[in-house]
C-alpha distance (Angstrom), angle and dihedral (degrees) to the residues before:
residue distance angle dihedral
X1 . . .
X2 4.03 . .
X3 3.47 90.9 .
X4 4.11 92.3 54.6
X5 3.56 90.4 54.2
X6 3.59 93.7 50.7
X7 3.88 93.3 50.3
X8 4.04 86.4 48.1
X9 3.84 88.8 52.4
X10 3.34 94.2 53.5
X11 3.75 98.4 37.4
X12 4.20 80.7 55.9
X13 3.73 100.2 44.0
X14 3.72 92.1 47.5
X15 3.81 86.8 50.4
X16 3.70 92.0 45.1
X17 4.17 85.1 53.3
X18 3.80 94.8 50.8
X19 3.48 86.3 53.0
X20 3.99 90.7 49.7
X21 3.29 90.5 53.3
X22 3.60 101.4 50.2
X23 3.67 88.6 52.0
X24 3.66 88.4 52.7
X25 3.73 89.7 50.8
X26 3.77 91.8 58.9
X27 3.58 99.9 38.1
X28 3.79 79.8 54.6
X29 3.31 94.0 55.2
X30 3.69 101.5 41.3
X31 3.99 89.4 49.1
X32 4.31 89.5 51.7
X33 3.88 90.5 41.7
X34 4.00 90.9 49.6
X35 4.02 90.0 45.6
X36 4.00 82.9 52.3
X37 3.61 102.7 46.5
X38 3.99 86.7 44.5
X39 3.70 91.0 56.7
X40 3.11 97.3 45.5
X41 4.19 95.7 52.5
X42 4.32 81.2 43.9
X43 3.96 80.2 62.2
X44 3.62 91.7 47.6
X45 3.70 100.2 47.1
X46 3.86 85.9 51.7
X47 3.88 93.1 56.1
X48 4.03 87.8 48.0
X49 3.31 90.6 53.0
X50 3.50 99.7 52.0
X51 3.68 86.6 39.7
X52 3.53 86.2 59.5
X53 3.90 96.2 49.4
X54 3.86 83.1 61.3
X55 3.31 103.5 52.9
X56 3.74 90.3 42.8
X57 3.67 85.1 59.5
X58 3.95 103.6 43.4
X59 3.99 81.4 51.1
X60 3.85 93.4 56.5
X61 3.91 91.9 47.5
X62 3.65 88.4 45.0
X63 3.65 95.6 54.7
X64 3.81 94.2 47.9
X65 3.68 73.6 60.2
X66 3.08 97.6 62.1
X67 3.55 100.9 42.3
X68 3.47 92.7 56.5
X69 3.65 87.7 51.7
X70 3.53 94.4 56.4
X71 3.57 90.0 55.3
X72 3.94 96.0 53.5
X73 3.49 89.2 52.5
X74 3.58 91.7 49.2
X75 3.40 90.2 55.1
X76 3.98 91.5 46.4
X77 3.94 94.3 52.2
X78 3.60 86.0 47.8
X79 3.47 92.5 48.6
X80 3.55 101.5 44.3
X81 3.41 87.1 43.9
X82 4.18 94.2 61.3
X83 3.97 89.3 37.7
X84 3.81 103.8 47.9
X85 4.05 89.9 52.4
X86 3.78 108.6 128.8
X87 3.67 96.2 -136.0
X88 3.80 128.0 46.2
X89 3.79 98.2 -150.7
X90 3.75 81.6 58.9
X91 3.61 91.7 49.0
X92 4.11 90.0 47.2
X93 3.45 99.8 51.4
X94 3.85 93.3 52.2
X95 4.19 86.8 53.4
X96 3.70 84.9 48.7
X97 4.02 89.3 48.1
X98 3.75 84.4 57.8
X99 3.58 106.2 45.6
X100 3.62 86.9 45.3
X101 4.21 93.7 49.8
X102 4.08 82.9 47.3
X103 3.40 93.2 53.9
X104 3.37 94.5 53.5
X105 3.50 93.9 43.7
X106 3.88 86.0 51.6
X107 4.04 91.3 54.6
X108 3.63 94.4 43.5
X109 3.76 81.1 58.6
X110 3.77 107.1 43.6
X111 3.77 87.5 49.3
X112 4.05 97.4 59.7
């Protein structure tokens, strides 16, 4: 009888090892495939990031675009404005208007 029960303890401990090892195995596995799945998002976040920097960049050209757009059409509406005037004593007295207003500006200047 002692020598049953040492077979049976054996029989279980070498059992209770297989299983060990199997749940080694897959905690193994589970560690490696979580190591590669988190390098490969690291990768990805670095490629959105630069990504980012890029569009951050073509946004701040385009809105120096824009502003300089603006301006022009400032300029056009003001233009347009001066040009498509009916009557051209009109239109002369509001170039006089200016020249006068810049030469005060111009004096108010020059006497600082």
């Amino acid at each position: 009888m002692h020598i049953t029960l040492k077979f049976v303890f054996l029989h279980v401990n070498i059992k209770s090892m297989a299983s060990f090892e199997s749940l080694y195995n897959k905690i193994e596995y589970n560690v490696k495939a979580a190591l590669l799945k988190l390098s490969d998002l690291q990768k990805y976040n670095e490629s959105l990031k630069r990504e980012n920097e890029a569009l951050k960049a073509k946004e701040k050209e385009m809105q120096g675009q824009i502003d300089e757009l603006t301006e022009r059409l400032k300029l056009i509406v003001v233009t347009k404005t001066v040009f498509n005037k009916k009557d051209k004593q009109e239109t002369k007295k509001q170039i006089n208007d200016w020249v006068r207003e810049i030469d005060k500006c111009i004096s108010l200047l020059t006497n600082k």
